[in-house]
Biotite code that builds the C-alpha atoms (Angstrom):
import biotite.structure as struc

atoms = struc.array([
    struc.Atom([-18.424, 7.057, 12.216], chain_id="A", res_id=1, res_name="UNK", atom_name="CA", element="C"),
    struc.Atom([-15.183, 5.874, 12.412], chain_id="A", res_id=2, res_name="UNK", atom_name="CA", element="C"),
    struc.Atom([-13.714, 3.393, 10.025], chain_id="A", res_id=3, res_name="UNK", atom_name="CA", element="C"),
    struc.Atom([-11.117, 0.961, 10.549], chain_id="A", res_id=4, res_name="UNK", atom_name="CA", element="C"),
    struc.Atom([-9.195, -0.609, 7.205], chain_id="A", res_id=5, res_name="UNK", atom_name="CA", element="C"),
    struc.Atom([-7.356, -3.375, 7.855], chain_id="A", res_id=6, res_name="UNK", atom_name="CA", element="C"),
    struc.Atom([-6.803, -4.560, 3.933], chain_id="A", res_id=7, res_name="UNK", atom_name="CA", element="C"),
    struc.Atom([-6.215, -2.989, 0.965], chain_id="A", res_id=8, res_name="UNK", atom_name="CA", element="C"),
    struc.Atom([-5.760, -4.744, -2.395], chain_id="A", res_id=9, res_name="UNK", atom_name="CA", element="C"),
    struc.Atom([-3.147, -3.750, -4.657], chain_id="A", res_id=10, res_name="UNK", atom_name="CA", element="C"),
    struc.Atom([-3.824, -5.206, -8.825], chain_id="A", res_id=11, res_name="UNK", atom_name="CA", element="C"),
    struc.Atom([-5.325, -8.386, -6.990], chain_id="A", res_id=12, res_name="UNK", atom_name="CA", element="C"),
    struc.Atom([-2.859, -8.326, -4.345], chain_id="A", res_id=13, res_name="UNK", atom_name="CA", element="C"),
    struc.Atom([-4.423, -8.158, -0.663], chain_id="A", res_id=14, res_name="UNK", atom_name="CA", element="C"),
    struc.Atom([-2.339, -6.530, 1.722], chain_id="A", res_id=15, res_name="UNK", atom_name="CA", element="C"),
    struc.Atom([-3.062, -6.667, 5.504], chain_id="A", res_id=16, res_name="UNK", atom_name="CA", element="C"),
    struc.Atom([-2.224, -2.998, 6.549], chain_id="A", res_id=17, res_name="UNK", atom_name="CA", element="C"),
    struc.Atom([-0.453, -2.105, 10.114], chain_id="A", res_id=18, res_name="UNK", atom_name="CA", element="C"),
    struc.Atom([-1.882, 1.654, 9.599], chain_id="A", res_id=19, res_name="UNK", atom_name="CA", element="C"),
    struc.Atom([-3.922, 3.492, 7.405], chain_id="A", res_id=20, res_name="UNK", atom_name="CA", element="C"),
    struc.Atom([-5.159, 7.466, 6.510], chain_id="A", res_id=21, res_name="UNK", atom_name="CA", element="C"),
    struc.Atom([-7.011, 8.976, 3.640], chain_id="A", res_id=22, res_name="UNK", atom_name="CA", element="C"),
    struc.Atom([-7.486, 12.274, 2.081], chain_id="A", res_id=23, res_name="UNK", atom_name="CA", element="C"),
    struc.Atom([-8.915, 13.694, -0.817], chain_id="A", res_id=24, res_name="UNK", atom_name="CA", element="C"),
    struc.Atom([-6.715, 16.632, -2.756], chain_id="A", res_id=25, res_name="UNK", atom_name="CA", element="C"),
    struc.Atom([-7.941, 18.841, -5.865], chain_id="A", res_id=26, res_name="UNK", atom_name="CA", element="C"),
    struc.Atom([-10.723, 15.693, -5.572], chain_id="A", res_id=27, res_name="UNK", atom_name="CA", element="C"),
    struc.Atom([-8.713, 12.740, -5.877], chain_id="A", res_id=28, res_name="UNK", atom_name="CA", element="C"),
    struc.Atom([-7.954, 10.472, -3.033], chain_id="A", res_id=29, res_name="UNK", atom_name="CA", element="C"),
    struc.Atom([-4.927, 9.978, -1.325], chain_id="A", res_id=30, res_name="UNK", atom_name="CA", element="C"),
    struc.Atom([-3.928, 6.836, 0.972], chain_id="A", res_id=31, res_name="UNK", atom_name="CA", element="C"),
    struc.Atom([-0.698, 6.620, 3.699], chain_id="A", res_id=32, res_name="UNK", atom_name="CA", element="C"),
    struc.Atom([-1.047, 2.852, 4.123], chain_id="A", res_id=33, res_name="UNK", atom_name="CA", element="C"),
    struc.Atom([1.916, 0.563, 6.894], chain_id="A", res_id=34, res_name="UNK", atom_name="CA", element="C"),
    struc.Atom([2.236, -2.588, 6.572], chain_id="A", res_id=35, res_name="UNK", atom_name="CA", element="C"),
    struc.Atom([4.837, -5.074, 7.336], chain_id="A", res_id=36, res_name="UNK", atom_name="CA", element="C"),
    struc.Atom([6.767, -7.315, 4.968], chain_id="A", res_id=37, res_name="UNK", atom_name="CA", element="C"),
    struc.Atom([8.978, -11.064, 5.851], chain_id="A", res_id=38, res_name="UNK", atom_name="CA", element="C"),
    struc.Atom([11.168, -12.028, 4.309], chain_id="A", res_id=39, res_name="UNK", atom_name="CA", element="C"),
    struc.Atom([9.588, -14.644, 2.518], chain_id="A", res_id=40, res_name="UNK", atom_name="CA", element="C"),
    struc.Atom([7.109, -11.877, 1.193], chain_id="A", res_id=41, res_name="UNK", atom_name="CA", element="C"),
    struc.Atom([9.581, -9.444, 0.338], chain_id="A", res_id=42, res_name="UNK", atom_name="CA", element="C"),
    struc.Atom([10.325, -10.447, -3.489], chain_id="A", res_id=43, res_name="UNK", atom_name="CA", element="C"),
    struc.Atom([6.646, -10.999, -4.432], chain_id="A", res_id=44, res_name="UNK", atom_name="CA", element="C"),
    struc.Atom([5.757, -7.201, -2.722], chain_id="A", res_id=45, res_name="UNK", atom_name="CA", element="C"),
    struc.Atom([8.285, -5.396, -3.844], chain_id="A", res_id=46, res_name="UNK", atom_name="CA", element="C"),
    struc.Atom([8.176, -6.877, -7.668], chain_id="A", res_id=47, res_name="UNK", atom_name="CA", element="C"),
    struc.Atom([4.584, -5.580, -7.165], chain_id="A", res_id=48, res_name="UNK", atom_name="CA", element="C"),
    struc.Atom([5.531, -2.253, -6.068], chain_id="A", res_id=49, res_name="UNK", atom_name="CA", element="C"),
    struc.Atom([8.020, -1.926, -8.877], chain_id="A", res_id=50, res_name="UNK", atom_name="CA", element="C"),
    struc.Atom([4.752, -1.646, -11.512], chain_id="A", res_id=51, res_name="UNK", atom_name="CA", element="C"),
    struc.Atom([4.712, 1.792, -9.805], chain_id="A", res_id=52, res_name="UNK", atom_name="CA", element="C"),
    struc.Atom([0.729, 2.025, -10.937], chain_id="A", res_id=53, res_name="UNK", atom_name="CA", element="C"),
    struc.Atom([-1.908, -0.064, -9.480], chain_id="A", res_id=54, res_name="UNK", atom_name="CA", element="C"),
    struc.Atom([-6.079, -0.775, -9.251], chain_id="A", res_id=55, res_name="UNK", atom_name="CA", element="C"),
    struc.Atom([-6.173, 0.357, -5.856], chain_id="A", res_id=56, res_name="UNK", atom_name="CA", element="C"),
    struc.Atom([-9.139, -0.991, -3.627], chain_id="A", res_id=57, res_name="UNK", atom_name="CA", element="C"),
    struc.Atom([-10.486, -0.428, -0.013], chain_id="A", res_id=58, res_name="UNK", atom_name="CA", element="C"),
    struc.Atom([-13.102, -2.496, 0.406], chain_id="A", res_id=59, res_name="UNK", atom_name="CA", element="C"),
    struc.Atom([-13.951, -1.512, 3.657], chain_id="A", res_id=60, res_name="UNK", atom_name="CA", element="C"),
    struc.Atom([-14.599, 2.061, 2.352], chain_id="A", res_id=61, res_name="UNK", atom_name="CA", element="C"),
    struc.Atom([-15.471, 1.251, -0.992], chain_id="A", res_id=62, res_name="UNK", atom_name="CA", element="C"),
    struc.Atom([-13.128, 3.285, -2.725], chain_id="A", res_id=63, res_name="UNK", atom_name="CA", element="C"),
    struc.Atom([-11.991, 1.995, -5.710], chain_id="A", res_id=64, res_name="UNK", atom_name="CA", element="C"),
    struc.Atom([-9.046, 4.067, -8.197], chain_id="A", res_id=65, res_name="UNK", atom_name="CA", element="C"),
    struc.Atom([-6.444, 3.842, -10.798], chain_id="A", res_id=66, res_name="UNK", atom_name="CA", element="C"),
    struc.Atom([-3.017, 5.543, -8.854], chain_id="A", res_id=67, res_name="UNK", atom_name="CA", element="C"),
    struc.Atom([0.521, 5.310, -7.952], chain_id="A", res_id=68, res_name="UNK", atom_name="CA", element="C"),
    struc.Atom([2.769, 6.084, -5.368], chain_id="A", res_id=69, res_name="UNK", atom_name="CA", element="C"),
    struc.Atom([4.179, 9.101, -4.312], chain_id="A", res_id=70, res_name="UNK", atom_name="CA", element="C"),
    struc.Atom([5.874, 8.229, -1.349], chain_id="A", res_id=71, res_name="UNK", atom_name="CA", element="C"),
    struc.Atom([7.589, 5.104, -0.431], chain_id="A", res_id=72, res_name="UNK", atom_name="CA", element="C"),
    struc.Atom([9.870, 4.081, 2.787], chain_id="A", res_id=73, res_name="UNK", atom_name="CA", element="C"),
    struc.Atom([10.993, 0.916, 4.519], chain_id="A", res_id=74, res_name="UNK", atom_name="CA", element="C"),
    struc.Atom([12.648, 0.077, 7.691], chain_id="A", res_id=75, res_name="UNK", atom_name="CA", element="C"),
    struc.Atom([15.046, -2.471, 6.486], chain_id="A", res_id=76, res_name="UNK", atom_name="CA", element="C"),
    struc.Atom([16.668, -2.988, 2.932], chain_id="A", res_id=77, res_name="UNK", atom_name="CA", element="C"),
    struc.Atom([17.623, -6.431, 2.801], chain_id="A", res_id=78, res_name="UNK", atom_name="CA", element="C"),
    struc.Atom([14.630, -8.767, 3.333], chain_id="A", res_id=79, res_name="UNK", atom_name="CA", element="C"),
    struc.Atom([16.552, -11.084, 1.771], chain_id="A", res_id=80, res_name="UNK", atom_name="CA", element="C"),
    struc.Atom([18.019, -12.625, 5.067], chain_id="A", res_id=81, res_name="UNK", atom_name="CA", element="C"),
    struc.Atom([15.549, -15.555, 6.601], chain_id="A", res_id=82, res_name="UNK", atom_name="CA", element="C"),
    struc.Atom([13.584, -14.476, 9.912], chain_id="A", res_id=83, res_name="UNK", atom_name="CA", element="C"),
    struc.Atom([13.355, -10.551, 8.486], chain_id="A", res_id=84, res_name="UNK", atom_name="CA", element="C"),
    struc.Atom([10.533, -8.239, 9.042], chain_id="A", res_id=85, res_name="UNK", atom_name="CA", element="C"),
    struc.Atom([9.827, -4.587, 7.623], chain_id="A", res_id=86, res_name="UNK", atom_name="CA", element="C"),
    struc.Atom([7.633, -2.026, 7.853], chain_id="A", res_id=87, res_name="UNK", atom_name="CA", element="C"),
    struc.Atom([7.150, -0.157, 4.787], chain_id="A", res_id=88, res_name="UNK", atom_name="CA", element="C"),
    struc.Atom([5.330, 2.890, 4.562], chain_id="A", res_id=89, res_name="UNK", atom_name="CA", element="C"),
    struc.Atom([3.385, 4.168, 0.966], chain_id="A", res_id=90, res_name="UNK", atom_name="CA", element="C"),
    struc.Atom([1.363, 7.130, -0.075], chain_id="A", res_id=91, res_name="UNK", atom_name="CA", element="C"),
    struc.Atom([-0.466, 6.140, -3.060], chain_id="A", res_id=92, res_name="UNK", atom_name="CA", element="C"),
    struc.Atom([-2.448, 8.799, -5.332], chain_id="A", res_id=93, res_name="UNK", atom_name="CA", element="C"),
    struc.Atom([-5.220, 8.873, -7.437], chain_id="A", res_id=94, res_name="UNK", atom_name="CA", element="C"),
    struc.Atom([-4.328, 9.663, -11.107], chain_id="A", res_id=95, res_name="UNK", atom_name="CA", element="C"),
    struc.Atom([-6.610, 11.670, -13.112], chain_id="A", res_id=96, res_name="UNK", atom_name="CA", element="C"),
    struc.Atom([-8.339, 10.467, -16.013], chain_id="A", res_id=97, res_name="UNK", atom_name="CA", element="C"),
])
C-alpha cells in the first residue's frame, strides 16, 4: 500500500510538505520532509525551526514522536525580500526516551 503524506505538523504547526520519506534506524523513525516557504512565512517557520526539538506528527501514517533535526537545507537565504519562495529540505529524528 502506498502512502502519500502531504502534511506534517510540527509543535502545532501544520506544514504542507512538497516531498516526503521515512525510515526507521536502531527502531526510531526518521523523516526527509520538502516543503516550500514565502516570504511572508519565512519568519514564523524558521523561528519554529530554531526550537531545534519538536512533537512531530504524521497524521496520515499515524506516527506520532518527540525528535529533532539532523539535517537542514534551503534554496534561498533571504526570504526576507517580498514575492520569495524556498524550498527547504529537513531530516528530523526520533529521540530516545
Amino acid at each position: 500500500m502506498i502512502f502519500v503524506v502531504n502534511t506534517i505538523i510540527l509543535n502545532d504547526t501544520s506544514i504542507e510538505l512538497e516531498g516526503y520519506k521515512e525510515a526507521m534506524e536502531d527502531g526510531l523513525h526518521k523523516i526527509w520532509i520538502e516543503f516550500k516557504v514565502s516570504s511572508e512565512d519565512y519568519h514564523d517557520i524558521t523561528t519554529l525551526l530554531y526550537k531545534g526539538v519538536f512533537d512531530v506528527k504524521v497524521l496520515e501514517k499515524g506516527i506520532s514522536f518527540k525528535g529533532d533535526i539532523q539535517e537542514y537545507s534551503t534554496s534561498i537565504t533571504n526570504l526576507y525580500e517580498k514575492g520569495q519562495v524556498g524550498d527547504f529540505r529537513l531530516c528530523l529524528r526520533e529521540l530516545k526516551n
